[in-house]
Backbone as CSV, one residue per row, in Angstrom:
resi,resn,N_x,N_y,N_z,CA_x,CA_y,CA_z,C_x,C_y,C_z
1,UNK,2.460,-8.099,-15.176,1.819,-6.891,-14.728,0.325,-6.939,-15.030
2,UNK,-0.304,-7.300,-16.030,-1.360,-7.679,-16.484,-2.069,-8.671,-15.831
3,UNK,-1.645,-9.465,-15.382,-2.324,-10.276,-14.014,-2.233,-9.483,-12.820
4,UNK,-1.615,-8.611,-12.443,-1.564,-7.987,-11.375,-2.648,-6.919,-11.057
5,UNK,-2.234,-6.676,-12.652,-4.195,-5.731,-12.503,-5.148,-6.199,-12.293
6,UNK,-5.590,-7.294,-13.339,-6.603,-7.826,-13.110,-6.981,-8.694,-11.979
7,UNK,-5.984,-9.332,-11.081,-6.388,-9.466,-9.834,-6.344,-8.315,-9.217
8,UNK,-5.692,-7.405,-9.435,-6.365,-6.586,-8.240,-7.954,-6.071,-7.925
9,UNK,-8.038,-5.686,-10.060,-9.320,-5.100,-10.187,-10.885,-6.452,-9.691
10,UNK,-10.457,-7.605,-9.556,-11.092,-8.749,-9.051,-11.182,-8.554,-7.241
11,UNK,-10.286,-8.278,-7.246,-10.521,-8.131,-5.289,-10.885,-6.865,-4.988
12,UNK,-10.683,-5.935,-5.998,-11.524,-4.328,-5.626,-12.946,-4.651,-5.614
13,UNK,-13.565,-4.955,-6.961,-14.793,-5.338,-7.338,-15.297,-6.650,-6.098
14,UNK,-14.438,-7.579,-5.131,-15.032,-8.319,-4.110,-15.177,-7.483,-3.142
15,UNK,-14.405,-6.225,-2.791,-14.358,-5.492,-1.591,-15.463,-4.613,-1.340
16,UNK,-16.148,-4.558,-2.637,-17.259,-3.080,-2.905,-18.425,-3.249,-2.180
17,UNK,-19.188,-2.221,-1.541,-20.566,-2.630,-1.009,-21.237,-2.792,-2.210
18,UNK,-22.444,-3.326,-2.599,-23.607,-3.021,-3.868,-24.259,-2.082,-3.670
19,UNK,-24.364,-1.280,-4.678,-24.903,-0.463,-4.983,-25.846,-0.428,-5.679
20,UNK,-27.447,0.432,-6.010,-27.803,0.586,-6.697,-28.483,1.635,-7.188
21,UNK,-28.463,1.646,-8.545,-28.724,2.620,-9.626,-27.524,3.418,-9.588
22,UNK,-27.443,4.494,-10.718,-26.458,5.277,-10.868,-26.760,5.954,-10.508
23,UNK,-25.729,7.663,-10.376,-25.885,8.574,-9.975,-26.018,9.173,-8.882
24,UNK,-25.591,7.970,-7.811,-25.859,7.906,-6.222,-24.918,8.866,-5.687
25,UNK,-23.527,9.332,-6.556,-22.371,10.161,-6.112,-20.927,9.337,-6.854
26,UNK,-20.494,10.220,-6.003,-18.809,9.987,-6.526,-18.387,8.522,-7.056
27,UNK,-18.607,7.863,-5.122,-18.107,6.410,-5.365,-18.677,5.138,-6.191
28,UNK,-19.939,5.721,-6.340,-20.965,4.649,-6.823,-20.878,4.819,-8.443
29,UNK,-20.397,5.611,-8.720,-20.363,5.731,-10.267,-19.119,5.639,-10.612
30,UNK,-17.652,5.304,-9.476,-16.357,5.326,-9.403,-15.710,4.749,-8.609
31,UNK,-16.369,3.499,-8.423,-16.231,2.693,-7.334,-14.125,2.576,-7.119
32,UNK,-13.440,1.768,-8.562,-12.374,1.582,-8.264,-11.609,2.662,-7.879
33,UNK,-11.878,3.645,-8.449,-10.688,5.024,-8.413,-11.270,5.221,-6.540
34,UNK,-11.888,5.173,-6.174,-12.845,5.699,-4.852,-11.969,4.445,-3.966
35,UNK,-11.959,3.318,-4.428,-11.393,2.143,-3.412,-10.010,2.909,-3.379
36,UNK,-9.276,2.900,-4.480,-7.527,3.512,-4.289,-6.629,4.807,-3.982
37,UNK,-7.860,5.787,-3.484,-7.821,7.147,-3.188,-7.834,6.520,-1.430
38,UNK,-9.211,5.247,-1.066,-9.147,5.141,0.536,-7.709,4.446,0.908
39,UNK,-7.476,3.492,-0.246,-6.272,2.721,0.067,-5.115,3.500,0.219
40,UNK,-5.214,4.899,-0.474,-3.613,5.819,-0.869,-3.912,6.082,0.662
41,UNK,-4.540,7.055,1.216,-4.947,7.615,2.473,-4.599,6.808,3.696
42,UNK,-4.896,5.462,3.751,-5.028,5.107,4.725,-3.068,4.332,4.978
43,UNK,-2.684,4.173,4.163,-1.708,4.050,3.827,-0.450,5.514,4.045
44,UNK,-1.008,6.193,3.493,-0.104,7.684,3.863,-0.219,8.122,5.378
45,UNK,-1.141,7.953,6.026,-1.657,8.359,7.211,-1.022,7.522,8.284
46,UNK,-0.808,5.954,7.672,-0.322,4.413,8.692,2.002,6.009,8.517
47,UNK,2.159,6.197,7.252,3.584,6.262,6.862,3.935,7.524,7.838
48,UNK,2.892,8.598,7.297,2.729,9.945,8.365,3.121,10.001,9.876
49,UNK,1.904,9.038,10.367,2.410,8.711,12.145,3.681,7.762,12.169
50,UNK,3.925,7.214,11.958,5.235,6.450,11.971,6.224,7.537,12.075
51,UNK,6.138,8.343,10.763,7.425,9.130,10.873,7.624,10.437,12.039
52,UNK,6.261,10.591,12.089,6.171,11.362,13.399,6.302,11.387,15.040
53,UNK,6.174,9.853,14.821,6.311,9.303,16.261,7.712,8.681,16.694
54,UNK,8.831,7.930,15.560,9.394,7.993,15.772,10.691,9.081,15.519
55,UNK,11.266,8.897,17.078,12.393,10.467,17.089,13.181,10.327,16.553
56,UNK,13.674,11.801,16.585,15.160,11.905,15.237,16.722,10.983,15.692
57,UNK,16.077,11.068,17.099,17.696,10.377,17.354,17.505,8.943,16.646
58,UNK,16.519,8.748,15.820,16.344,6.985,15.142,16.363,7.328,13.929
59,UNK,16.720,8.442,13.534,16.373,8.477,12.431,17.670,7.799,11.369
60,UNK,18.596,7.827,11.592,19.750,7.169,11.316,19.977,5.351,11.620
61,UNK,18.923,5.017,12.156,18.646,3.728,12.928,18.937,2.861,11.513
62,UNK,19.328,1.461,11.405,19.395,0.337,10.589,19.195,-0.678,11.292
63,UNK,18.041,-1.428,10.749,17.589,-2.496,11.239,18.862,-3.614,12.081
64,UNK,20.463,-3.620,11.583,21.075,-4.086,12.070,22.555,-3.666,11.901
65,UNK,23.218,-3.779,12.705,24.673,-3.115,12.652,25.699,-3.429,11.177
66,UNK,25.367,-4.319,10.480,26.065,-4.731,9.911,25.340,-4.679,8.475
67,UNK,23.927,-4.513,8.131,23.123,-4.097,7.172,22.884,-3.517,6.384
68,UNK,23.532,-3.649,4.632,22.935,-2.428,3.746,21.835,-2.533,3.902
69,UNK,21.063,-1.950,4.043,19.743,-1.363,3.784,19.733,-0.022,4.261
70,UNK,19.100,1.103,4.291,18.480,2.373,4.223,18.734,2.442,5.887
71,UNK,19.055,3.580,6.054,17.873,4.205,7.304,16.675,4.530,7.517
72,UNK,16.519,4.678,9.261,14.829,4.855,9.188,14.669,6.206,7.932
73,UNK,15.611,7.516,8.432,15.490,8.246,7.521,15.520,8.234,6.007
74,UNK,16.190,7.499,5.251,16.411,7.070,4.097,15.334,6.730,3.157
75,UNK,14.616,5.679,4.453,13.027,5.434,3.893,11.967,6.386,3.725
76,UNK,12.091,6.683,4.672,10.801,7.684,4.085,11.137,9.111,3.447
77,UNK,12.528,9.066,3.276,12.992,9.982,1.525,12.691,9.455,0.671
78,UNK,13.048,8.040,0.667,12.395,7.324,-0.217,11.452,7.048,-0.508
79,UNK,10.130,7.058,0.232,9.427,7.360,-0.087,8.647,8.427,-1.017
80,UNK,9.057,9.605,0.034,8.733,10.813,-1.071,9.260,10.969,-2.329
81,UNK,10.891,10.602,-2.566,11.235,10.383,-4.208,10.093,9.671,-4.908
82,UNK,9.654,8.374,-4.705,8.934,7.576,-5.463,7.569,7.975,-5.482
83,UNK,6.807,8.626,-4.475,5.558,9.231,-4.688,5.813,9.919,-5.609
84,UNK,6.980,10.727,-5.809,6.768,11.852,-6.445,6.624,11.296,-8.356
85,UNK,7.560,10.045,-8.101,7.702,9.358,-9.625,6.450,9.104,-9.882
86,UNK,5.727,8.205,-9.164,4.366,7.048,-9.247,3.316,8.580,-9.897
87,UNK,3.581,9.643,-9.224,2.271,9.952,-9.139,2.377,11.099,-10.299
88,UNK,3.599,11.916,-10.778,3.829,12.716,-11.825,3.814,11.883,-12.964
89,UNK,4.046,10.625,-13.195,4.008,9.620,-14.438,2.182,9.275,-15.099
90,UNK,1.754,9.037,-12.911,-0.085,9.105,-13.370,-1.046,9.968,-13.997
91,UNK,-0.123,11.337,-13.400,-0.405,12.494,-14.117,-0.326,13.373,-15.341
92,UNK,0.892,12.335,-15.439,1.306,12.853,-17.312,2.247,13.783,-17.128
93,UNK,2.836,14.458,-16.185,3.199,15.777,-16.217,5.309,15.396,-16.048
94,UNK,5.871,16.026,-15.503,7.223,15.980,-15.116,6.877,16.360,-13.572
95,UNK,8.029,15.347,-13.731,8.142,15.174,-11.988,8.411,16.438,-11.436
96,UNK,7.666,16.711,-10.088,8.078,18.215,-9.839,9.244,18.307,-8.744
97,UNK,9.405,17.155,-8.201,10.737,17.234,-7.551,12.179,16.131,-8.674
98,UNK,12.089,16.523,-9.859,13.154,15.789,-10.416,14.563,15.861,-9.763
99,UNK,14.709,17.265,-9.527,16.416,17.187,-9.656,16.552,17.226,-7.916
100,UNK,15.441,16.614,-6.798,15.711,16.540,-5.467,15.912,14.742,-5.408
101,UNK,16.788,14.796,-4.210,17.161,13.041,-3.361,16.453,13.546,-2.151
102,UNK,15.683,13.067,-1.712,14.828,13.541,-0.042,15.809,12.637,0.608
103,UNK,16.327,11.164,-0.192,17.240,10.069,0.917,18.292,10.894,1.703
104,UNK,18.620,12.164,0.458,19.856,12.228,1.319,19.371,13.775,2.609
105,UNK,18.533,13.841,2.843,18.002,14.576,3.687,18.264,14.243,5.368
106,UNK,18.657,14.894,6.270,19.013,14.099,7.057,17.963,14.626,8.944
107,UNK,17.396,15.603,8.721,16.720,15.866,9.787,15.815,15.676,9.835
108,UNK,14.641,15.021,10.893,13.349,14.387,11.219,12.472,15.690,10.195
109,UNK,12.507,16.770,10.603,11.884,18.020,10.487,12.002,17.731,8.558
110,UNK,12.939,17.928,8.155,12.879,18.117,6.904,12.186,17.101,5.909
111,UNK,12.678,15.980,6.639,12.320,14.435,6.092,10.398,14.207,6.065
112,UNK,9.627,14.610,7.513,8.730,14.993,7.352,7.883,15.766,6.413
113,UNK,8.401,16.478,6.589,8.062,17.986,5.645,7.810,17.313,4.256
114,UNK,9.136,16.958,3.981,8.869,16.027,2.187,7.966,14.630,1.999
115,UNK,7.864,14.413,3.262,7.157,13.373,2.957,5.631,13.985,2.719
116,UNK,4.897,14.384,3.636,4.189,15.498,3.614,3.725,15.761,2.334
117,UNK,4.341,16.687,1.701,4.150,17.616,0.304,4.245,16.389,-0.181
118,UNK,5.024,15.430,-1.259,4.979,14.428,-1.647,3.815,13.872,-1.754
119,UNK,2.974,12.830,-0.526,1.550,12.710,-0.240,0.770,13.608,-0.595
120,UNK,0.814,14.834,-0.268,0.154,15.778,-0.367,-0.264,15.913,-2.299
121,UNK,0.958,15.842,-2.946,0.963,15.852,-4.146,0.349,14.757,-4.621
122,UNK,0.277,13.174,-4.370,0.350,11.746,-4.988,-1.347,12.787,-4.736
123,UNK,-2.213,12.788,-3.278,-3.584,12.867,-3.568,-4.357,13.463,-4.274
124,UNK,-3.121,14.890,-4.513,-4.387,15.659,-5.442,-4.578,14.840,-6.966
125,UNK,-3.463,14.289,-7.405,-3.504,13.136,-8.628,-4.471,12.124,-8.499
126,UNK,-5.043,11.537,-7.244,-5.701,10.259,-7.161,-6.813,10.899,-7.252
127,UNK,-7.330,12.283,-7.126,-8.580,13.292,-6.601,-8.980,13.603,-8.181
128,UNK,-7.982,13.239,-8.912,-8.612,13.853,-10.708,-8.643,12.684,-10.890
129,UNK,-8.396,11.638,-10.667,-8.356,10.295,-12.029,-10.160,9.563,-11.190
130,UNK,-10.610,9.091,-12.752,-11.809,8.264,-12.588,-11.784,6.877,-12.602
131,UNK,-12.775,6.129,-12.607,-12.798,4.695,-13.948,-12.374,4.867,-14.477
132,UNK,-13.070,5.967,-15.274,-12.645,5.721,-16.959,-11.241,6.033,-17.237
133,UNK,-10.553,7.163,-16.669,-9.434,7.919,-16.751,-8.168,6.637,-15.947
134,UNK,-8.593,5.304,-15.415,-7.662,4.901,-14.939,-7.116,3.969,-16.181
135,UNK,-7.898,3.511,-17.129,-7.541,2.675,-18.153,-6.685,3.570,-19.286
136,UNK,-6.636,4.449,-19.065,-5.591,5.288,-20.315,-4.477,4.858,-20.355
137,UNK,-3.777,4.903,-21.225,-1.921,4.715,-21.113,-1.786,6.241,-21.068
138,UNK,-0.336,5.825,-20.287,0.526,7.156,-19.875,1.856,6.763,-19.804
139,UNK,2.722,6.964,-19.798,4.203,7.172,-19.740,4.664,6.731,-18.396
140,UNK,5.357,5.709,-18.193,5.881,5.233,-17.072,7.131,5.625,-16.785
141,UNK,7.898,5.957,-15.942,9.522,6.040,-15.626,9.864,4.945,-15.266
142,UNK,10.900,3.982,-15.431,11.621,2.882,-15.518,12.724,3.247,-14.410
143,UNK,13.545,2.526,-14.033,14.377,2.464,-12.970,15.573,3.330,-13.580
144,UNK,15.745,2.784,-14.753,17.151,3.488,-15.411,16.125,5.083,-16.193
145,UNK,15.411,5.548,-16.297,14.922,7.077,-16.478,13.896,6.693,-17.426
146,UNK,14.090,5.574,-18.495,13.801,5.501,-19.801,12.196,5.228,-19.311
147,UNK,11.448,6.219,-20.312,9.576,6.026,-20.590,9.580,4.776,-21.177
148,UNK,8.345,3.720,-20.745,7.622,3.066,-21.327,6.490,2.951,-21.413
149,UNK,5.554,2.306,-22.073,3.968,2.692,-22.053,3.489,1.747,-20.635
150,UNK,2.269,2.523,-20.075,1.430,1.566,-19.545,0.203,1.762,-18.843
151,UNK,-0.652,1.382,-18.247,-1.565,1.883,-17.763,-1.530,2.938,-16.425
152,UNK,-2.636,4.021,-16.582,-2.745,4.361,-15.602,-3.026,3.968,-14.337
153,UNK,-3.643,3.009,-14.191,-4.193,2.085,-12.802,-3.092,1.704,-12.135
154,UNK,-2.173,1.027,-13.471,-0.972,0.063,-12.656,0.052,0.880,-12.163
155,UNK,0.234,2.023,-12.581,1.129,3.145,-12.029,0.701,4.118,-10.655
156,UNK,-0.640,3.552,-10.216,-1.538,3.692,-9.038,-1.334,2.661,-8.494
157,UNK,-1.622,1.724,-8.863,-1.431,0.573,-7.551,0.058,0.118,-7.527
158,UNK,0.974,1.065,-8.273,2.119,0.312,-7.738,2.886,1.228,-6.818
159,UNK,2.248,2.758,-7.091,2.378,3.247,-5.650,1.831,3.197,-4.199
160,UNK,0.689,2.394,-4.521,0.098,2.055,-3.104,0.592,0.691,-2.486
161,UNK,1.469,-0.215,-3.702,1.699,-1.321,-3.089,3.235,-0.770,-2.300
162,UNK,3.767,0.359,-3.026,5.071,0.513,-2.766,5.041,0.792,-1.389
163,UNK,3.795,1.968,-1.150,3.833,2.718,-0.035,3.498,1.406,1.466
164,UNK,2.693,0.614,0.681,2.886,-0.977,1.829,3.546,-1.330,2.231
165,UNK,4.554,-1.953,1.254,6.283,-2.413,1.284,6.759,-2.104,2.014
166,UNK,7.016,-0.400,1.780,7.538,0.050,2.800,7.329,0.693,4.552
167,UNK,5.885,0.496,4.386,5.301,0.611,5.325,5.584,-0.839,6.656
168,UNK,5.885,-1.825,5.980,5.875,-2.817,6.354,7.391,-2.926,7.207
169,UNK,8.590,-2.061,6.197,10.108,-1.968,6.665,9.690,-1.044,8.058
170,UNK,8.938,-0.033,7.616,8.756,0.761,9.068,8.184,0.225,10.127
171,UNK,7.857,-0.668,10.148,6.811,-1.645,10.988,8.097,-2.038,11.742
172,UNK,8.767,-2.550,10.917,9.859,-3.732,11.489,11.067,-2.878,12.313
173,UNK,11.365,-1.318,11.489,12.197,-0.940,12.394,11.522,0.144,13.898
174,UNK,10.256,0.146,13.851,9.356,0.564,15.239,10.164,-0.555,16.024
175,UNK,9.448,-1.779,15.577,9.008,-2.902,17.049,10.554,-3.279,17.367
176,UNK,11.787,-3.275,16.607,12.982,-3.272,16.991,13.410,-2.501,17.989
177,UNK,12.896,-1.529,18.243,12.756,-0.353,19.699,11.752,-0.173,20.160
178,UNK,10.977,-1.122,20.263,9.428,-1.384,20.818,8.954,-0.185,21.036
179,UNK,8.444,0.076,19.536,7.419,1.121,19.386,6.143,0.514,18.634
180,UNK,5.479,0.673,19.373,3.884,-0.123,18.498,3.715,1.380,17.424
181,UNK,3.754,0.501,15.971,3.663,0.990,14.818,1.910,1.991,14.939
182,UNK,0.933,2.734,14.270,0.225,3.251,13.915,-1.106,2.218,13.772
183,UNK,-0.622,0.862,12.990,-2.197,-0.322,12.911,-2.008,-1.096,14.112
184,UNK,-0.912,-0.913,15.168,-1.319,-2.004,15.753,-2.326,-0.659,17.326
185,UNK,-1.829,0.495,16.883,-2.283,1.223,18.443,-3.521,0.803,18.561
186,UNK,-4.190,0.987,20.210,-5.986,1.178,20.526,-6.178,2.117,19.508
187,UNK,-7.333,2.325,19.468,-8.366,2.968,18.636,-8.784,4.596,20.057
């Protein structure tokens, strides 16, 4: 995990325009937290149209007849469960949807909706944390419930890598019903 940061924080710091002097604003005095607020966004926005564009009659869709894996719907419950983990753990606080499953949610309308609030929630968290505030330890949730220590950053970028991941499953079940996904449309 510790290599994972630090390459990341190595390819943030290659991605940055230069800047100079301080005090120029937000990003320039907060460059990384400023890179992973554009990365959360642009990322929620790719998950957003996806789920909006494709219809409910897919929403039950599996990449193949014979396939555990999730539904289209499934995923992006899943999603919102795990925003909700990634980003109440970044925050320090308790999860505010603990005792909800969005997976098992089953209408376009609703599934939206949570995904929605969810995002909605991960940004206002990415909108308080700084530099400085990303190097703190905070309390992680583990798969089986149990806290462990770890950084704040890495509990940020492992919701933005998550929200990729899975961005990537949604990719795959669009073009299976030839729907051009959100990065590939014209501009």
């Amino acid at each position: 995990m510790k290599n994972l940061i630090v390459g990341w924080l190595l390819f943030c710091s290659l991605c940055l325009p230069a800047t100079s002097g301080a005090g120029q604003g937000s990003a320039s005095n907060n460059p990384i937290s400023t890179l992973l607020r554009g990365n959360l966004t642009r990322g929620q926005n790719n998950i957003v149209k996806s789920a909006e564009l494709v219809p409910e009659s897919l929403y039950g869709m599996r990449p193949g007849p014979q396939m555990e894996v999730r539904t289209f719907g499934q995923l992006i419950g899943h999603l919102a469960n795990f925003s909700y983990i990634f980003c109440s753990d970044a925050k320090g606080e308790k999860n505010p949807s603990q005792d909800k499953d969005f997976e098992k949610l089953t209408s376009k309308a609703e599934l939206v909706k949570a995904l929605n609030t969810a995002f909605s929630y991960c940004s206002g968290v990415y909108a308080e944390v700084t530099d400085a505030t990303l190097t703190e330890t905070i309390s992680a949730t583990r798969d089986d419930g149990t806290k462990v220590p770890a950084l704040r950053i890495a509990r940020l970028i492992t919701d933005i890598s998550h929200n990729q991941e899975h961005y990537g499953n949604i990719v795959t079940y669009m073009r299976i019903k030839s729907m051009v996904p959100p990065t590939s449309m014209q501009p």
